[in-house]
C-alpha positions as CSV (number, residue, x, y, z in Angstrom):
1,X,0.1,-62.4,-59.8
2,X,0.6,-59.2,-57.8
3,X,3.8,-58.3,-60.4
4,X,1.7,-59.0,-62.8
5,X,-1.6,-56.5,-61.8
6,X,1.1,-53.8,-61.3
7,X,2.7,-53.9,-65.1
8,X,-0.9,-54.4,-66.6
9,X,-1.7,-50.8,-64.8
10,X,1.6,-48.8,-66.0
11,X,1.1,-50.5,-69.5
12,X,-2.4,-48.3,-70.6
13,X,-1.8,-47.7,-73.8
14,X,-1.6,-51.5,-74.5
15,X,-4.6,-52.4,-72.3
16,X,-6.6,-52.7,-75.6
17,X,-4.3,-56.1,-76.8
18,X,-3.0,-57.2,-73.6
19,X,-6.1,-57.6,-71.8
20,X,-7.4,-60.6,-72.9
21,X,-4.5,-62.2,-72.4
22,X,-3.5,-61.0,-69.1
23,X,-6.5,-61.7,-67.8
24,X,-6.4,-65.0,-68.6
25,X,-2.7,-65.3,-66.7
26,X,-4.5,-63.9,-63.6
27,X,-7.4,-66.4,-63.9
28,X,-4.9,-69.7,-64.0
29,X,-2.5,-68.4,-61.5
30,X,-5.7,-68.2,-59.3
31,X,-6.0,-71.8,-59.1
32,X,-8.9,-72.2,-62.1
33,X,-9.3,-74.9,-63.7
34,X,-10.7,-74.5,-67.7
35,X,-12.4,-77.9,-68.7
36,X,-11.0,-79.8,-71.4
37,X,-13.4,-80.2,-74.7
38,X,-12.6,-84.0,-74.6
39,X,-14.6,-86.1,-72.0
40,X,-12.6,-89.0,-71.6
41,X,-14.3,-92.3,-69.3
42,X,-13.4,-91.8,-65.8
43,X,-12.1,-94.5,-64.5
44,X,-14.2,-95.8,-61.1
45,X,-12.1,-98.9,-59.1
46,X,-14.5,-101.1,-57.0
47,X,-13.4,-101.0,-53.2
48,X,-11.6,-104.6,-53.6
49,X,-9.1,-103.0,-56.0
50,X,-5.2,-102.5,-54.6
51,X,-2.6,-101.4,-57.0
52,X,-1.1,-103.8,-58.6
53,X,1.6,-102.6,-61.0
54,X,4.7,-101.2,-59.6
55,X,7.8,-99.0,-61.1
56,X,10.5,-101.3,-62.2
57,X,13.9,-100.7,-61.7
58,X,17.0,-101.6,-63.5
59,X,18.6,-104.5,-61.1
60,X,21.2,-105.2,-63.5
61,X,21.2,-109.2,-62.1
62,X,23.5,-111.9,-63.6
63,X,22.0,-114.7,-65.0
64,X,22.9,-117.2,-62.3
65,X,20.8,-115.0,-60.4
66,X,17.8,-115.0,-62.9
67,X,17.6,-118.7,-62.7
68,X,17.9,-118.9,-59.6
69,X,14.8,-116.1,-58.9
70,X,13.0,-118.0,-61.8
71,X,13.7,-121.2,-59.8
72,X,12.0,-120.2,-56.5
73,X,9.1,-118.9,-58.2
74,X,8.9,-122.3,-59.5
75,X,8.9,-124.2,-56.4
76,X,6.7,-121.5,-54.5
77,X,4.2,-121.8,-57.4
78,X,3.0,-124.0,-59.6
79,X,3.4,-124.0,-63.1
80,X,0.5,-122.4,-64.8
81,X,-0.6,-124.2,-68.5
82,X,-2.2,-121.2,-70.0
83,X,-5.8,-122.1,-71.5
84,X,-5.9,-125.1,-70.1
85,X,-6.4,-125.1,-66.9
86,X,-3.0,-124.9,-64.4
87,X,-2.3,-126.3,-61.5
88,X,-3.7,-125.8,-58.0
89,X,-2.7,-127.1,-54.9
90,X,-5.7,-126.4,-52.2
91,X,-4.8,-126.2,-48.9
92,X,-8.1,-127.4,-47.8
93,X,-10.3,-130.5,-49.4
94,X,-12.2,-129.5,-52.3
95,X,-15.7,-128.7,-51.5
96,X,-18.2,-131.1,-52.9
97,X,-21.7,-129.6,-53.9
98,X,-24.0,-130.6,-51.1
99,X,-27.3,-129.4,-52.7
100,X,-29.0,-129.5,-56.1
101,X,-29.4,-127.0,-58.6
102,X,-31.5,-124.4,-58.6
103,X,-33.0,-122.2,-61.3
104,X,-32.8,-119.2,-58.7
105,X,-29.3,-119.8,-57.3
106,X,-26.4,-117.7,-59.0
107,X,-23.5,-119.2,-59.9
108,X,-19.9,-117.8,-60.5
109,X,-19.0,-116.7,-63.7
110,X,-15.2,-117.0,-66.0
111,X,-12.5,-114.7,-67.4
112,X,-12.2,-115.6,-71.3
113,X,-10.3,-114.1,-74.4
114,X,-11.7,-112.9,-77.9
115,X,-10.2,-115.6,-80.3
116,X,-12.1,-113.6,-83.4
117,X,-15.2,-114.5,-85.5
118,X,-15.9,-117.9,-87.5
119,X,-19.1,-118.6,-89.4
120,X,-20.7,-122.2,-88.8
121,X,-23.6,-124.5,-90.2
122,X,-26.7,-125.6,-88.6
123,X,-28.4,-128.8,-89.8
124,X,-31.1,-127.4,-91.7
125,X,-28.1,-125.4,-93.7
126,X,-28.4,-121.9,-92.3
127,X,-24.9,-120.2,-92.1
128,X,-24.6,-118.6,-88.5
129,X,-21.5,-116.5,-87.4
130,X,-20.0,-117.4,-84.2
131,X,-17.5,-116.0,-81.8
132,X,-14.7,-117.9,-80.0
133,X,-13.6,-117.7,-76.4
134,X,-10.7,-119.2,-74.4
135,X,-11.0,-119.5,-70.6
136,X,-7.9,-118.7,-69.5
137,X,-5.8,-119.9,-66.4
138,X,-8.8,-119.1,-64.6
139,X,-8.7,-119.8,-60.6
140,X,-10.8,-118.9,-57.6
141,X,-9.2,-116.3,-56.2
142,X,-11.0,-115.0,-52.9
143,X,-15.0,-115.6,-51.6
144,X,-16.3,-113.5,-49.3
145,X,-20.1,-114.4,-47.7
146,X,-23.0,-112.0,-47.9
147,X,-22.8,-110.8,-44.1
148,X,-19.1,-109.7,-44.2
149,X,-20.0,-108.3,-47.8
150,X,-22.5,-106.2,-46.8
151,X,-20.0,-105.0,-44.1
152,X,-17.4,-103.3,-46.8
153,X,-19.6,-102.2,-49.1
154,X,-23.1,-100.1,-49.2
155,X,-25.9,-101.3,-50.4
156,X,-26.8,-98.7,-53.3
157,X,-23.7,-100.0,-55.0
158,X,-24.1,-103.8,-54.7
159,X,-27.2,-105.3,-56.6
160,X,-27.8,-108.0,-55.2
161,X,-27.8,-106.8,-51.4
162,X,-28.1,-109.5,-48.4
163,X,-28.8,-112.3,-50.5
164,X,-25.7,-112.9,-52.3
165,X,-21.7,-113.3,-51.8
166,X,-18.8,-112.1,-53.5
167,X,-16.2,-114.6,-55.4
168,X,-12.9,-113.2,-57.1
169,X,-11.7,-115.1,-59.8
170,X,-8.7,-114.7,-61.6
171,X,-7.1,-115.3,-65.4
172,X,-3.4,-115.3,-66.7
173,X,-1.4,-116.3,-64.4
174,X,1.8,-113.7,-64.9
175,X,5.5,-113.2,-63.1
176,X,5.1,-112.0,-59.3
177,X,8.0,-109.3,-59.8
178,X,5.6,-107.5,-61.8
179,X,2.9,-107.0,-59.2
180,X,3.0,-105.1,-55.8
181,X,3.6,-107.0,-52.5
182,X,0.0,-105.9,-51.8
183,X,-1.4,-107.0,-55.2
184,X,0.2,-110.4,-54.8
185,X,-0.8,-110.9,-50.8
186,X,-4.1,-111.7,-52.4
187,X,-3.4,-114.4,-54.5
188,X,-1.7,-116.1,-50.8
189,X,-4.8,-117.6,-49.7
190,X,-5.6,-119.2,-53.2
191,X,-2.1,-120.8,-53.5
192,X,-1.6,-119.8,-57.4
193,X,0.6,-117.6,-59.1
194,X,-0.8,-113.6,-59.3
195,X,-3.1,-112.6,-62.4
196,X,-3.0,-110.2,-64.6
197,X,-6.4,-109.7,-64.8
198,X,-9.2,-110.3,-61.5
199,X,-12.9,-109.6,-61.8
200,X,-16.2,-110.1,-59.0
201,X,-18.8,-111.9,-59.5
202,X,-22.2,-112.2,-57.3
203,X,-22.9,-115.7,-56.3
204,X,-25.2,-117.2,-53.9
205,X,-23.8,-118.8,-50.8
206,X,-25.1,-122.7,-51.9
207,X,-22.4,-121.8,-54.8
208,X,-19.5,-120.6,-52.9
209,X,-16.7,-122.2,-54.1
210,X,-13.2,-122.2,-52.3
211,X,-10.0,-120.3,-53.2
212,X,-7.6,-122.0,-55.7
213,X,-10.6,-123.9,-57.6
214,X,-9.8,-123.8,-61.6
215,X,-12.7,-122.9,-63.6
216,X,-12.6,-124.7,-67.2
217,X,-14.9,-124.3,-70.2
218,X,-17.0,-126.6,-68.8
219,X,-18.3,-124.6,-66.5
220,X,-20.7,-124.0,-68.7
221,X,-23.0,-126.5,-71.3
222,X,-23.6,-126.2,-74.8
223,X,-27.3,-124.8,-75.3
224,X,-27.3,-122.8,-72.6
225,X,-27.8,-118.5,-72.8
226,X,-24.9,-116.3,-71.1
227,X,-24.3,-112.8,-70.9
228,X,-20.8,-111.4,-72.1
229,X,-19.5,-108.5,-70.5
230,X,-16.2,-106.4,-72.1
231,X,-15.1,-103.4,-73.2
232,X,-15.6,-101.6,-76.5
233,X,-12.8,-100.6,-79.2
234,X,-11.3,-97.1,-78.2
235,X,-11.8,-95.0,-81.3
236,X,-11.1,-91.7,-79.7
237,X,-12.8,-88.5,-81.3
238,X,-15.1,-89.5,-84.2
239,X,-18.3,-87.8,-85.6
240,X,-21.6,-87.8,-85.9
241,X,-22.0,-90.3,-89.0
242,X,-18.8,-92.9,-87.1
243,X,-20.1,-92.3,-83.8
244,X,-24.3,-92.6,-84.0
245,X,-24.8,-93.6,-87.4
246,X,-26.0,-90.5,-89.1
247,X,-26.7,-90.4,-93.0
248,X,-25.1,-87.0,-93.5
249,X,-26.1,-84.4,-96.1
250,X,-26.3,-84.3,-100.0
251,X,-23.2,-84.2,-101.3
252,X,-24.5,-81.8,-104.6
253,X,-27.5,-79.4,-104.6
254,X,-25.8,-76.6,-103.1
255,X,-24.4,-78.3,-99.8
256,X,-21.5,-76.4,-99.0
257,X,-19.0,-77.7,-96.1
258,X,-21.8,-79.5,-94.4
259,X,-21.7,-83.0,-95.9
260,X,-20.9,-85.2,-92.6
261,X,-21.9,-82.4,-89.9
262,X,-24.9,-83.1,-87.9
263,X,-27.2,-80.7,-89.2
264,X,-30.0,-78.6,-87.1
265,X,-30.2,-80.0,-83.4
266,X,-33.3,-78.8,-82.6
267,X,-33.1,-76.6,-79.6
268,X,-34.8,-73.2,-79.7
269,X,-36.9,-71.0,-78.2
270,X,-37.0,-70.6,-74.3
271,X,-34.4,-73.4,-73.9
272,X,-31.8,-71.9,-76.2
273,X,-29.4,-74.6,-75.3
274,X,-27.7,-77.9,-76.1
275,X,-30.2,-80.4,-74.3
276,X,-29.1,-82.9,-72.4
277,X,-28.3,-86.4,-74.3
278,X,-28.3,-84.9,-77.9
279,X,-26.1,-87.0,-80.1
280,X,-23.2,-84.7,-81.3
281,X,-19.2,-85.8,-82.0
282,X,-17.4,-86.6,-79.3
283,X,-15.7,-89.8,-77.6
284,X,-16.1,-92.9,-78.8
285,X,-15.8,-96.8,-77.3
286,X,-13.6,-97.5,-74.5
287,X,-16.8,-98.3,-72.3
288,X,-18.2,-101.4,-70.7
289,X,-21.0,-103.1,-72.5
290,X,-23.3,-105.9,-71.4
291,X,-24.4,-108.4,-74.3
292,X,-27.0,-110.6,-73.0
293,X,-28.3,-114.1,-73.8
294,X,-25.6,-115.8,-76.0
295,X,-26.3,-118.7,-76.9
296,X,-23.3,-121.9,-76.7
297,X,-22.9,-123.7,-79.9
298,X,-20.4,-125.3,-79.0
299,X,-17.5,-126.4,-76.3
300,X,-14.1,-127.8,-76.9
301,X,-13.0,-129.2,-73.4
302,X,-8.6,-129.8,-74.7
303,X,-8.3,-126.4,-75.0
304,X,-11.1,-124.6,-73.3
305,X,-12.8,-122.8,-75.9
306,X,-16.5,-121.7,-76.5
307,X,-18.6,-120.9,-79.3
308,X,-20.8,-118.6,-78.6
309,X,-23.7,-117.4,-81.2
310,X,-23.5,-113.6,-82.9
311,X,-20.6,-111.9,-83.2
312,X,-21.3,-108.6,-82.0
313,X,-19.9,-108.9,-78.7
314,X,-17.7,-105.9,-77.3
315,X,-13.8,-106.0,-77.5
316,X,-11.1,-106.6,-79.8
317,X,-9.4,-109.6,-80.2
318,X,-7.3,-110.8,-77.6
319,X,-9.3,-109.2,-74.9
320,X,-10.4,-110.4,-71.8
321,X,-14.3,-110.4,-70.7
322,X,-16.6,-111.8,-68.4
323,X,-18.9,-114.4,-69.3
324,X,-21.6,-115.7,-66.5
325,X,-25.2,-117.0,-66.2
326,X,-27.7,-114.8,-68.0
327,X,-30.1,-112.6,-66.3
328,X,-32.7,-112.6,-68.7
329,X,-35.8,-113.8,-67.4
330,X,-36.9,-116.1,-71.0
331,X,-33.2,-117.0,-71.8
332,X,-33.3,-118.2,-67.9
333,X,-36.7,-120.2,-68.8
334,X,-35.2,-122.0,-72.1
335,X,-32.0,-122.4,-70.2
336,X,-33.6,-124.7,-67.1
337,X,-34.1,-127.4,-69.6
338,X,-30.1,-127.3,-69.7
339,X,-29.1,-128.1,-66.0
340,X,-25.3,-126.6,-65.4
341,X,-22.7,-128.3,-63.3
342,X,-23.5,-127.1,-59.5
343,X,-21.6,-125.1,-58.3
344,X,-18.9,-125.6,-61.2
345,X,-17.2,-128.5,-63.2
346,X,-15.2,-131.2,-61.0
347,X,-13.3,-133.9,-63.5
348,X,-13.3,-135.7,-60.0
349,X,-16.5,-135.7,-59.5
350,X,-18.4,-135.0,-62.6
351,X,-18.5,-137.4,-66.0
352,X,-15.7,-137.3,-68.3
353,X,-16.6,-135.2,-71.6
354,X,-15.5,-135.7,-74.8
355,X,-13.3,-133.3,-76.8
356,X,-15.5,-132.0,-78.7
357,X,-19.2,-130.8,-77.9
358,X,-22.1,-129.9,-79.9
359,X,-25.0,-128.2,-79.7
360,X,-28.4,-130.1,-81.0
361,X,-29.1,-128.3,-84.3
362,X,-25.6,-127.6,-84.9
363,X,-23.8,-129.6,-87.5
364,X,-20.5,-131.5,-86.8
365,X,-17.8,-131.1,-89.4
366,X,-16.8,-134.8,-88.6
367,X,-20.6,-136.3,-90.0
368,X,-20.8,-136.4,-93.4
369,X,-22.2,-133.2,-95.7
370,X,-25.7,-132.6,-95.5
371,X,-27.7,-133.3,-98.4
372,X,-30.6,-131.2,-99.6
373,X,-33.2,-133.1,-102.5
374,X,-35.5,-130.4,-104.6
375,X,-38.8,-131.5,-104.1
């Protein structure tokens, strides 16, 4: 910089044209740092999160050595049956719900993937769209109780503080020599192969459920209101009329170059500024959003797929999202009359379902067509 400052001083007849630019040499090689027009998500990891990727080197193995690697994952782990439920072998007996269920307890919630959008019939003939999820290869991964919760983590970032625990459960079971030894350590205590995919979930302690616990479709009942949690499509930069639904301007009349700009934004005056939260182009999607009380239409147990009412939840297909209780207060109210399995579905302990399940209004496509007479 100091090389710099001495040829800018012996170079005055070009201070005119080279100022600008040397000046703005001298201001990065200071250490500034110019802000970048595009605001992209930050990305904020909860304090359970370890890094679970790891650089993968060429090992240029022979296949006798590939099976036999492939062989002693085998035997370590069990095979996982992907959306269906795989495999767990607890290390401790299965723990067997010991109280009743209760409209103010919170229950644990599953991992399932965007199948896409079908429409479906009631009985009285309305045409309803629906969206399908698969729970998949979902385990209990971890459960930590409220005291040693409250001990890792403050209480302005948990919601539900001294009242409730922490479960981790997690979905597609994928090949441990793509993880980090750290990554996979926590999978040890749960006994199943490492997930591609873990997420927390706020239970209370009459719900705790112990590590290496599948979680199936029928976790949940048909009837009853959940909230879906993913994230939206990335769109990157997009305008006003893509990004907030703006009607643009006339495209005659003597518009000029203004037909999908955003027009006058207000601001004047003493606050001659861009306030706060004014709609204008910029990023789009790629942000977590909550859809609450979803309604269950339906539930087939074979192959762990729900039907869930709507079909504007968040995510493409193929993504993974949350699904759990809703927090609604009325959803909650309409919902008691539909008492869930407490703290989770056991085929061990609970009934044995049928294939297929279906909501009360909702028409099967295995009973005949329904009629309508004109009066």
């Amino acid at each position: 910089m100091t090389i710099i400052c001495k040829i800018y001083n012996r170079l005055s007849p070009l201070k005119t044209f080279l100022q600008p630019k040397i000046e703005n040499i001298i201001v990065s090689a200071r250490g500034s740092q110019i802000k970048s027009k595009l605001t992209w998500p930050r990305k904020r990891f909860p304090p359970w999160f370890i890094k679970q990727t790891r650089v993968q080197h060429r090992e240029d193995l022979t296949k006798e050595n590939r099976e036999f690697i492939q062989q002693v994952i085998k035997d370590k782990y069990p095979a996982p049956d992907i959306g269906f439920g795989s495999f767990s072998p607890l290390k401790l007996p299965t723990i067997e719900p010991n109280t009743e269920w209760n409209p103010a307890y919170r229950r644990v919630g599953v991992i399932a993937k965007k199948l896409g959008v079908v429409p479906m019939y009631m009985k009285d003939g309305t045409k309803v769209s629906s969206t399908l999820f698969q729970v998949v290869d979902n385990h209990v991964i971890k459960y930590t109780p409220p005291e040693e919760y409250e001990a890792k983590i403050t209480k302005k970032k948990n919601p539900f503080p001294a009242k409730t625990g922490c479960i981790l459960v997690g979905a597609e079971s994928k090949d441990p020599q793509l993880f980090t030894k750290e990554y996979c350590g926590l999978f040890a205590e749960a006994g199943v192969m490492p997930k591609r995919l873990i997420a927390r979930f706020f239970v209370s302690p009459e719900a705790a459920l112990q590590p290496g616990i599948p979680l199936f479709a029928t976790h949940f009942k048909v009837g009853q209101y959940v909230d879906v949690r993913g994230k939206t499509i990335d769109r990157g930069f997009q305008g006003v009329m893509k990004r907030w639904g703006f009607h643009g301007m006339p495209a005659t009349h003597g518009v000029t170059k203004t037909h999908r700009r955003p027009g006058n934004i207000g601001s004047g005056g003493k606050k001659a500024r861009v306030m706060p939260g004014t709609k204008l182009p910029g990023h789009m999607g790629n942000r977590y959003r909550t859809l609450r009380g979803q309604r269950i239409l339906r539930i087939n147990t074979k192959y762990n797929v729900i039907w869930l009412l709507g079909q504007n939840t968040a995510g493409e297909v193929g993504a993974l999202v949350t699904m759990f209780d809703t927090l609604l207060p009325l959803k909650s109210l309409k919902a008691t009359q539909v008492t869930p399995y407490f703290p989770t579905y056991f085929p061990n302990i609970h009934e044995e379902l049928p294939e297929e399940l279906f909501v009360d209004d909702l028409h099967n496509y295995e009973d005949p067509t329904i009629m309508f007479k004109e009066e």
